[in-house]
ZADO-1210 file (C-alpha; in nm, 4 decimals, padded with zeros to 6 digits):
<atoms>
<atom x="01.6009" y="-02.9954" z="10.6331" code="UNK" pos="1"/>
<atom x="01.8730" y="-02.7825" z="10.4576" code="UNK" pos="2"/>
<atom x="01.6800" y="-02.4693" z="10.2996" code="UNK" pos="3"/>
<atom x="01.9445" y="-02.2386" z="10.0877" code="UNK" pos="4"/>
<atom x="01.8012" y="-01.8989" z="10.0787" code="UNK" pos="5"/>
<atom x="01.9007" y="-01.5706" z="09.8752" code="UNK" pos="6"/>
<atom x="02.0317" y="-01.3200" z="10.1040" code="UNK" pos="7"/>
<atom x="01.8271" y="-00.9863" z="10.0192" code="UNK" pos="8"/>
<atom x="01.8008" y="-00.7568" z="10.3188" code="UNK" pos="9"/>
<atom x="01.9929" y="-00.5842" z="10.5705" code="UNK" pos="10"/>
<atom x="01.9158" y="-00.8601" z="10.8838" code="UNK" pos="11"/>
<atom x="02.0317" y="-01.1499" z="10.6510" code="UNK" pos="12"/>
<atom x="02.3186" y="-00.9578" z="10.5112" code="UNK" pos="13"/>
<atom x="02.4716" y="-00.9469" z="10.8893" code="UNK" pos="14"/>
<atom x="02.3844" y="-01.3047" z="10.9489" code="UNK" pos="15"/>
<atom x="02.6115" y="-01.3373" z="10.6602" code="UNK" pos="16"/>
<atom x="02.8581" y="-01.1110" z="10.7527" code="UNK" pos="17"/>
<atom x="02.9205" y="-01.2529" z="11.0769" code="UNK" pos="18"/>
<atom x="02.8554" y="-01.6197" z="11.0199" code="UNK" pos="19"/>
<atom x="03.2541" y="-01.7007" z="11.0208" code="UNK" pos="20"/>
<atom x="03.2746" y="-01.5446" z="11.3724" code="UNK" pos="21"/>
<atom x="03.0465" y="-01.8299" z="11.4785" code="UNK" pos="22"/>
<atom x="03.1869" y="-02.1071" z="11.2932" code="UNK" pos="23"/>
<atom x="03.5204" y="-02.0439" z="11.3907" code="UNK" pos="24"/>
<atom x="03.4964" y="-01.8604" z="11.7462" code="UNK" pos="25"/>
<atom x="03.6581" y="-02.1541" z="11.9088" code="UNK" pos="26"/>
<atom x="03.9554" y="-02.2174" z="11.7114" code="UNK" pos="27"/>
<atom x="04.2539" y="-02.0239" z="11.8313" code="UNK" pos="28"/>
<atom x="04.4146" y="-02.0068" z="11.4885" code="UNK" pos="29"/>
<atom x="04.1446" y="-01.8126" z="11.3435" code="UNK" pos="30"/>
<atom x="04.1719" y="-01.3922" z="11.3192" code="UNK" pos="31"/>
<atom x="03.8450" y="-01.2039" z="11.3155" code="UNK" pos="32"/>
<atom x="03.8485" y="-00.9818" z="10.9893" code="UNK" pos="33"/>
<atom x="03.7667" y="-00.6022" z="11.0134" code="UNK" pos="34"/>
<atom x="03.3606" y="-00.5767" z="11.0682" code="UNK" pos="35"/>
<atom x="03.2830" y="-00.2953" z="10.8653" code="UNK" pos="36"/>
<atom x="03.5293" y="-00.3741" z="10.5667" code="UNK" pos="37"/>
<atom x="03.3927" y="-00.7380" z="10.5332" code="UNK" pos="38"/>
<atom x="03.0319" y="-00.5773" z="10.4597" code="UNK" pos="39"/>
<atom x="03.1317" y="-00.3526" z="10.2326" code="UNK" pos="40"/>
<atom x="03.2965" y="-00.6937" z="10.0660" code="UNK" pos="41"/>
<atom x="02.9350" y="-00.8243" z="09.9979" code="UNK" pos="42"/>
<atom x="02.8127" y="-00.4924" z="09.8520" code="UNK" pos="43"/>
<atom x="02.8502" y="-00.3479" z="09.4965" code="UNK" pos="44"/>
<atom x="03.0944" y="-00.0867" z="09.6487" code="UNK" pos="45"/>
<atom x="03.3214" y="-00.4252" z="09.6087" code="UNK" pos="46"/>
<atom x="03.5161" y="-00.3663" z="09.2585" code="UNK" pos="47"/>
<atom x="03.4892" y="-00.6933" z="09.1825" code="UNK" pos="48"/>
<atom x="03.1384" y="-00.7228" z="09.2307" code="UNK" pos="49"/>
<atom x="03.0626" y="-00.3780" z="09.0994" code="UNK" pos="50"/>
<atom x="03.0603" y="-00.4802" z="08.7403" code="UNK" pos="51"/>
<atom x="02.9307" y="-00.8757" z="08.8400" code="UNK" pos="52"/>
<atom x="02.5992" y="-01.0404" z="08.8881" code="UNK" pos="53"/>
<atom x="02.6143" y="-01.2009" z="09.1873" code="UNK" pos="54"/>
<atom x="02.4345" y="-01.3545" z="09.4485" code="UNK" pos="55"/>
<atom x="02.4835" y="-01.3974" z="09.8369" code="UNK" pos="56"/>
<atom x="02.3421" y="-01.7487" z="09.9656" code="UNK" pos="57"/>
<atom x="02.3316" y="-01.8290" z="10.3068" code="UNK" pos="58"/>
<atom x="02.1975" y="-02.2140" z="10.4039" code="UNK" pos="59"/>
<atom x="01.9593" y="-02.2641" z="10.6676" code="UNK" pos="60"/>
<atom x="01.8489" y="-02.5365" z="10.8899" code="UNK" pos="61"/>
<atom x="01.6293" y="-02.5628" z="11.1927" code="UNK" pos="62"/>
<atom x="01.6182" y="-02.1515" z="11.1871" code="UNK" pos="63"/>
<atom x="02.0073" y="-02.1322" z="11.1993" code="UNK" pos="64"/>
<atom x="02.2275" y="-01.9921" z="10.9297" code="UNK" pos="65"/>
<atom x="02.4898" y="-02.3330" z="10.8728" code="UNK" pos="66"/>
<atom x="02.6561" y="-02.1645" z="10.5720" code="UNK" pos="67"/>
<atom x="02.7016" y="-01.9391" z="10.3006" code="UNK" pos="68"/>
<atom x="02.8241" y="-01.8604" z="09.9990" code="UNK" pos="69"/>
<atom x="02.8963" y="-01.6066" z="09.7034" code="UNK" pos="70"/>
<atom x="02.8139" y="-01.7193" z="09.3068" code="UNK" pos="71"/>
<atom x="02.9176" y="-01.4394" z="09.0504" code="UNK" pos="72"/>
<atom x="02.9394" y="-01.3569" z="08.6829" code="UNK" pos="73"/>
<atom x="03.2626" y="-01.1205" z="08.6459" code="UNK" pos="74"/>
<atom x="03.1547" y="-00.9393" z="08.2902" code="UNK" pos="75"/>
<atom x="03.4899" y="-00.8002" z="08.2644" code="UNK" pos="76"/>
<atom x="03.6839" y="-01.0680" z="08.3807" code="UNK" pos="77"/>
<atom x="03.4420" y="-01.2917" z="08.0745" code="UNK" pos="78"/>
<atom x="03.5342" y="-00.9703" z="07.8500" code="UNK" pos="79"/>
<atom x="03.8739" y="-00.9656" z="07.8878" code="UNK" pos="80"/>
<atom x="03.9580" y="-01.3812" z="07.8346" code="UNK" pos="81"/>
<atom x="03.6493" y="-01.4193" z="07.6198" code="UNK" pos="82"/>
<atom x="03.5343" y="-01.6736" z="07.8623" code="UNK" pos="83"/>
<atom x="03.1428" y="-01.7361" z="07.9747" code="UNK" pos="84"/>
<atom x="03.2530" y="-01.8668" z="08.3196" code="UNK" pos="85"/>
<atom x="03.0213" y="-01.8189" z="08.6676" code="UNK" pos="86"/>
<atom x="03.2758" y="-01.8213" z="09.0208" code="UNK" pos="87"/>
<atom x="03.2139" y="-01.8294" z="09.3796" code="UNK" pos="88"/>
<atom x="03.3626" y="-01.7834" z="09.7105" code="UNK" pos="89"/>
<atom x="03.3107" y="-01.6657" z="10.0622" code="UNK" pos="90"/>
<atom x="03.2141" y="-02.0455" z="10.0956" code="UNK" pos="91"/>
<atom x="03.2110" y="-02.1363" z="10.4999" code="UNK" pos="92"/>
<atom x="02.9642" y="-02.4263" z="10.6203" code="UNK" pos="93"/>
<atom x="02.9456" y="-02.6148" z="10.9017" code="UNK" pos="94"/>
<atom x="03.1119" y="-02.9602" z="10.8712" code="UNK" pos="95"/>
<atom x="02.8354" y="-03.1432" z="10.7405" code="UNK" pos="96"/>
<atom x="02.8125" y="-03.2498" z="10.3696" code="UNK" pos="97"/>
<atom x="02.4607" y="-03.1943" z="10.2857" code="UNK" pos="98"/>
<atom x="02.5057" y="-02.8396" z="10.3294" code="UNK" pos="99"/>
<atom x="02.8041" y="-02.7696" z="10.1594" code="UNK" pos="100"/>
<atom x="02.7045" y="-02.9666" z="09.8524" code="UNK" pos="101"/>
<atom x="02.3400" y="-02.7644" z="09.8655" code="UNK" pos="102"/>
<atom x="02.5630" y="-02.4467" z="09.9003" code="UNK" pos="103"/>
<atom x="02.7918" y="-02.5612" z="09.5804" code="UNK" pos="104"/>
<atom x="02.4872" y="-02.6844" z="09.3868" code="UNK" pos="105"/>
<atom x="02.3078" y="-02.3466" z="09.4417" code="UNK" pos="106"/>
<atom x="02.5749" y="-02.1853" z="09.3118" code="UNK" pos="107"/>
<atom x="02.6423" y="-02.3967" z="09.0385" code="UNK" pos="108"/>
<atom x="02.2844" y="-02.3107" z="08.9442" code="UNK" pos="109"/>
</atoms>
């Protein structure tokens, strides 16, 4: 059972983080990202997400973090092109489509 859960403290935050580095730890095209910046990215110290709502969603199953992803309001992006609009990214899953649809739908949300 997929469970999609809000991510809210410091051990879930680095599950987060670092959930690429298993997904992708095999392929030989992928390029680690630097540790410490990437956390930061997550964090209202991110200009982008300094003046956003957002949440950080990872998906679960069986214990394991399978995915994640990031759903935002940008105010001043909405501001500037009078818009009402809700984004996301930092979407990674594992190939399955049951949890990248829950991740999508929880963002959509």
């Amino acid at each position: 059972m997929i469970k999609i859960e809000s991510v809210r403290n410091g051990p879930a935050l680095r599950e987060f983080v670092f959930l690429p580095e298993k997904l992708y730890r095999g392929d030989p095209n992928w390029s680690p990202p630097i540790w410490s910046d990437e956390r930061q990215t997550f964090t209202s110290k991110n200009p982008i997400l300094a003046h956003s709502d957002y949440v950080l969603y990872a998906a679960r199953e069986s214990g394991k973090t399978v995915g994640r992803i990031l759903a935002y309001v940008d105010h001043s992006f909405n501001t500037f092109y009078k818009s009402k609009i809700g984004m996301f990214g930092s979407f990674e899953s594992i190939q399955n489509r049951s949890v990248a649809g829950a991740l999508l739908g929880q963002a959509e949300q």
